[in-house]
C-alpha positions, 0 to 999 in steps of 0.5 A: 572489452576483455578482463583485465585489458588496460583502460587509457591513462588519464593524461591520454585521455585528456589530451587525445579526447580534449577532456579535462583530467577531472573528468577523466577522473570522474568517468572511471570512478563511476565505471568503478563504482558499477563494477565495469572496471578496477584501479590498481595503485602504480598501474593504472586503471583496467577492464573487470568482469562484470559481478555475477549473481549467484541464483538460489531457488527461493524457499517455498514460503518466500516464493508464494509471498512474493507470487500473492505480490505480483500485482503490486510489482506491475503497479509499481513497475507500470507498463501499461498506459490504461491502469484501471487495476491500479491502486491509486489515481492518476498522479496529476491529481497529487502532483500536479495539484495545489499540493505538488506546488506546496511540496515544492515550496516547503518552508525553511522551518520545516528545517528548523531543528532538523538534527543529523541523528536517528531520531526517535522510534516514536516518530516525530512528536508534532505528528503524533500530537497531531494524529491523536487530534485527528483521532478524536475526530473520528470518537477514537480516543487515543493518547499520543503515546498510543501513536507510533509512525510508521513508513506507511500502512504496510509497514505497520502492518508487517510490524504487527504481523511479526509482534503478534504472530508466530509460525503456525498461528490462524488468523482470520482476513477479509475474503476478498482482501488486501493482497500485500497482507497475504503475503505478509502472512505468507511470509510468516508462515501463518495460516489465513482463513478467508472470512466472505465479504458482503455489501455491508461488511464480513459474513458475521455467520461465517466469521462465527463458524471459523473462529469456532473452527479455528481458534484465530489469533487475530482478525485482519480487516478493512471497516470502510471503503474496503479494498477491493470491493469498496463497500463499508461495514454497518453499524450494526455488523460493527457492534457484532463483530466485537461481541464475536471477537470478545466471545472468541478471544481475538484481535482485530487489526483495523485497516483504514487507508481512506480515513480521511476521505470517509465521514469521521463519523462512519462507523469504526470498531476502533472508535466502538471498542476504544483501542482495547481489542482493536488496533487501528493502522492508517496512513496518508499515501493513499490520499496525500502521495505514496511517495512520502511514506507515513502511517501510523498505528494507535492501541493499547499501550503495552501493545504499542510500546513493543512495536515500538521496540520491534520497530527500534531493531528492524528499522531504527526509525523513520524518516523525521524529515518526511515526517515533518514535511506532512506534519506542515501539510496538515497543519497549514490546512494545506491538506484539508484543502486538497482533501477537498479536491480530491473528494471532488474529484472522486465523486466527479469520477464516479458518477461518470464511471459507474454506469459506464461499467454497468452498460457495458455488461459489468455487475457492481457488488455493492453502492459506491461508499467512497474511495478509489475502488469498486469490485465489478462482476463478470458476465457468466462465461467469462474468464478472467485470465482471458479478459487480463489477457486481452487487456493486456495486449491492449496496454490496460492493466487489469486488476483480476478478482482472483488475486485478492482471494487468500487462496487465489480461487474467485468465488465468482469471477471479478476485477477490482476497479479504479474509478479514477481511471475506469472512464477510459474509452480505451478500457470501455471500448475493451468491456464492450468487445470483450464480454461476450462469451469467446 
């Protein structure tokens, strides 16, 4: 229909179409509403051009941030059927266990005291209070006001990414590493140095070799169930990674997503070096559902009190009532039942799905240590891209060991594994036609 073509009138289509006039009504403020169509006082309603979208290429440094991202966009917009490369199980272990029909049945004092303002920065007090306890669990000894929420890890991290670091700075990450922090990093204009990853941790010698090199400000990296490799770092490596950061005066930003799977006496630099060099960040998306977006950040003092602050003026606050939803869970011991579920679920999972991958031709880089993840080798010959390529075609999404180097370049070629969906006889059946040199 062409602009600016008259639309019936609400009598006529009422009666001719054996509507009710407030339905009528209804119609037209929603085609108003999308932008199909406009209301002229005294005239009636009219046919309007559809909005156009002015494009602009996108500056360098956003262009590669959101390029480094490009496999978080498939896991979130999910086409495939086999997801062996995504970051999280299969829904029906969250929603549709225990949990999802606690979440439906949340109770009304869940409500009570629920106010219609912002809230505090902070985040919701019993959470913190709550987080701290947790804490001390795992020999990090952290008072609440050292614990700020979060909507999630990766705001945490964009949070002290923007306090610590300015344009131009160097910081130091895991090689492989979480991707969407590269494009955090990428975003801000700042420098990152890969530092390898071995079965048990960081390459310490050449972790010692770059921070002589580059003087970095900070040390983003994840102590256990890495992610992608799924290895876990060892005590001993632990103690030396601090006496380095000491010795070269860095930070070192902790990454914990699967805390609550992992023993709370694994090894943490956060519970070795008490929240004074370290910041530690979590969250329960991983192991409660990404749909309720909660983390958290614990560390020094002055250092929290400004995230604070940067978290007032970018976000306000976060959500109380999402908030108070996990604080329920957690309390009940709702959780700590799932938990239990699920760590069965995935032990169960593993045992089936690595020596699958292993007859099929894969090389696994290290021992199971927990979470979701394994980091699996190709045979020599064999191309990522290509695998991705048929797998694709194939609907299995393929999580390819390129994309969680910072400079994109796999040392060997590679793919992050799910174990949760890894025993898919789809994805098995890809493995054996499709590692054999083309």
């Amino acid at each position: 229909m062409p602009a600016g073509t008259r639309l019936r009138s609400v009598r006529d289509c009422a009666d001719k179409e054996a509507l009710s006039r407030n339905t009528v009504v209804e119609a037209y403020n929603r085609l108003i509403a999308r932008g199909y169509a406009e209301a002229r006082p005294g005239s009636g309603y009219f046919a309007r051009k559809a909005p156009g979208h002015r494009t602009q290429a996108p500056a360098a440094h956003l262009s590669e941030a959101v390029d480094v991202v490009s496999l978080l966009r498939e896991q979130l917009e999910q086409h495939y059927e086999v997801r062996v490369g995504d970051g999280r199980p299969p829904p029906s272990w969250m929603e549709g266990s225990e949990l999802g029909r606690h979440l439906r049945g949340v109770r009304a004092d869940t409500w009570s005291g629920l106010g219609h303002g912002y809230g505090t920065p902070w985040g919701y007090l019993p959470l913190r209070q709550t987080i701290a306890r947790l804490l001390h669990e795992r020999a990090i000894q952290a008072d609440v006001r050292q614990v700020l929420l979060t909507q999630g890890a990766n705001h945490a991290l964009d949070l002290i990414v923007r306090q610590l670091l300015e344009p131009g700075d160097v910081v130091l990450v895991d090689s492989p590493g979480y991707y969407p922090l590269f494009g955090k990093l990428k975003l801000a204009k700042v420098t990152m140095v890969g530092v390898p990853r071995l079965p048990d941790g960081p390459d310490l010698q050449a972790l010692q070799s770059l921070a002589q090199q580059h003087r970095p400000k900070v040390f983003f990296t994840q102590s256990l169930a890495h992610n992608p490799t799924g290895d876990s770092l060892s005590l001993a490596k632990a103690h030396r990674l601090l006496q380095l950061a000491a010795q070269h005066d860095f930070q070192i930003v902790e990454d914990d997503p699967f805390a609550d799977l992992m023993p709370a006496s694994a090894p943490r630099l956060s519970a070795l070096d008490q929240l004074e060099r370290v910041i530690y960040v979590s969250s329960f998306s991983k192991t409660l559902s990404a749909g309720l977006r909660v983390g958290f950040i614990a560390g020094p003092l002055p250092v929290i009190n400004a995230l604070c602050d940067l978290k007032m003026v970018t976000v306000v606050s976060t959500s109380d009532f999402v908030e108070r939803v996990v604080c329920q869970l957690i309390t009940s011991g709702q959780y700590r039942r799932h938990l239990t579920r699920l760590k069965a679920r995935l032990d169960a999972a593993q045992r089936l799905s690595l020596p699958a991958l292993e007859q099929a031709g894969l090389r696994l880089f290290s021992p199971y240590t927990g979470g979701y993840f394994v980091w699996a080798e190709l045979p020599d010959g064999i191309a990522e891209i290509d695998l991705v390529r048929r797998a694709a075609a194939q609907g299995i999404f393929i999580a390819p060991g390129s994309v969680f180097y910072p400079d994109r370049q796999s040392a060997k070629p590679s793919m992050r594994v799910n174990i949760a969906h890894a025993n898919d006889e789809r994805f098995l059946r890809l493995l054996r036609g499709g590692l054999a040199p083309a």
